[in-house]
C-alpha positions in Angstrom: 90.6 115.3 141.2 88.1 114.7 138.7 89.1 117.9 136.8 93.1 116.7 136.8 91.7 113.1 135.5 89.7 115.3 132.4 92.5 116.9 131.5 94.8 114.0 131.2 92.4 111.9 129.4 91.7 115.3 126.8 95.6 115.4 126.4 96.1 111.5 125.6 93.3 111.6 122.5 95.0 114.7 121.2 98.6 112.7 121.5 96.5 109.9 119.6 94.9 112.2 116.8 98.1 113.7 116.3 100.0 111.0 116.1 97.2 109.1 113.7 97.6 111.9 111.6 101.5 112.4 110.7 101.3 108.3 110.3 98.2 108.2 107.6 98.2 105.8 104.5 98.7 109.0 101.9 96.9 106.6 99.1 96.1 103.0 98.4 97.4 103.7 95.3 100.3 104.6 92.9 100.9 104.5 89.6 104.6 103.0 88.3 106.6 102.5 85.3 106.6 98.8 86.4 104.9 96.4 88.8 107.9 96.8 91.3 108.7 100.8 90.9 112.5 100.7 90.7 112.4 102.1 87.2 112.3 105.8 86.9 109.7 107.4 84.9 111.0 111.0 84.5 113.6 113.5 86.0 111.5 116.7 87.4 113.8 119.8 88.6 112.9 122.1 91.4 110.7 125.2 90.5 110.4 125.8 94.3 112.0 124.9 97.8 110.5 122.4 99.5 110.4 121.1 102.9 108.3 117.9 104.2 106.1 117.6 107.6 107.8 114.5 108.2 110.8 112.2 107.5 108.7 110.5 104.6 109.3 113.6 102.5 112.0 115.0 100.1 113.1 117.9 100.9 114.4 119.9 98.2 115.9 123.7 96.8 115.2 125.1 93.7 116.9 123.9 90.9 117.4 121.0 92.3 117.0 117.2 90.1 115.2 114.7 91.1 114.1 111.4 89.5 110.5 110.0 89.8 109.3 106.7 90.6 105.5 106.7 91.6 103.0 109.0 91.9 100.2 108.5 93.7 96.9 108.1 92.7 93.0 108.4 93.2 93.0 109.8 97.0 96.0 111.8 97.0 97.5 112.2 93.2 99.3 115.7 93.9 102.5 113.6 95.8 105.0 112.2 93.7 107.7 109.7 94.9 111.4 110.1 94.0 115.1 110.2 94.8 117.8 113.5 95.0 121.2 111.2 95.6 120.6 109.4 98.3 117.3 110.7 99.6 113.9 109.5 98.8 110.5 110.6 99.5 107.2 112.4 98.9 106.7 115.9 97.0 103.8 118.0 95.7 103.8 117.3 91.6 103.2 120.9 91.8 106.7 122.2 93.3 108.6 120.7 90.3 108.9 120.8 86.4 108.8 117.8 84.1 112.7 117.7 82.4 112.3 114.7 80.5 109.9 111.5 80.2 111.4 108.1 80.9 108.4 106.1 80.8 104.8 106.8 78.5 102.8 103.8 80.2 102.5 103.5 83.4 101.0 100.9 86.0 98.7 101.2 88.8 99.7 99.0 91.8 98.6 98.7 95.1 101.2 100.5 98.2 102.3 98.8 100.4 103.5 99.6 104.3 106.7 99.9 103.4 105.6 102.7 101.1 104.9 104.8 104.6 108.7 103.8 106.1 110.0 106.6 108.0 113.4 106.1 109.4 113.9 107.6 112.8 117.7 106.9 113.9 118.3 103.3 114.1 114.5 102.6 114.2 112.5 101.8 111.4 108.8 103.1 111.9 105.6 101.6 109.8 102.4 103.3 109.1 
């Protein structure tokens, strides 16, 4: 019995570590082309495909154009935030090409939750 009760408490902390992880802050910080980042600050096209771990992420073929509008900075400055249509989300800096600067200075704000919104059907989900 005590064996069963182990095995069930071992499986509920990895359900909470696994969990903790796909839901972690990516930064506290991004840098914008203003203090509210709704303007774009360059149009990037695919060099790679690109599919996220989870539903805060862009996903993305080669080729493809997408417009910029953070990028976030000090702990985790290789994800970029933009829009492909109507999608929006996180990709590496790394799986795309600069096409053309919109913005020179940028801002450094603070995220926000809503920056970690990931939609699950008619459920919105907060970090």
């Amino acid at each position: 019995m005590s064996r069963i009760l182990d095995q069930r408490i071992l499986l509920l902390v990895i359900l909470f570590v696994t969990n903790l992880r796909s839901t972690k802050v990516l930064s506290e910080w991004k840098k914008c082309g203003d203090r509210e980042c709704e303007t774009a600050m360059s149009r990037v096209q695919a060099t790679a495909d690109y599919v996220g771990p989870d539903c805060r992420y862009l996903n993305f073929k080669t080729g493809e154009e997408i417009m910029v509008y953070s990028k976030l900075s000090r702990k985790n400055e290789n994800l970029w935030t933009g829009s492909k249509g109507k999608d929006f989300g996180y990709f590496p800096k790394d799986a795309v090409k600069v096409e053309e600067v919109l913005i020179t200075e940028e801002v450094e704000v603070l995220t926000k939750e809503t920056d970690f919104l990931c939609l699950h059907g008619d459920k919105y989900a907060f970090e």
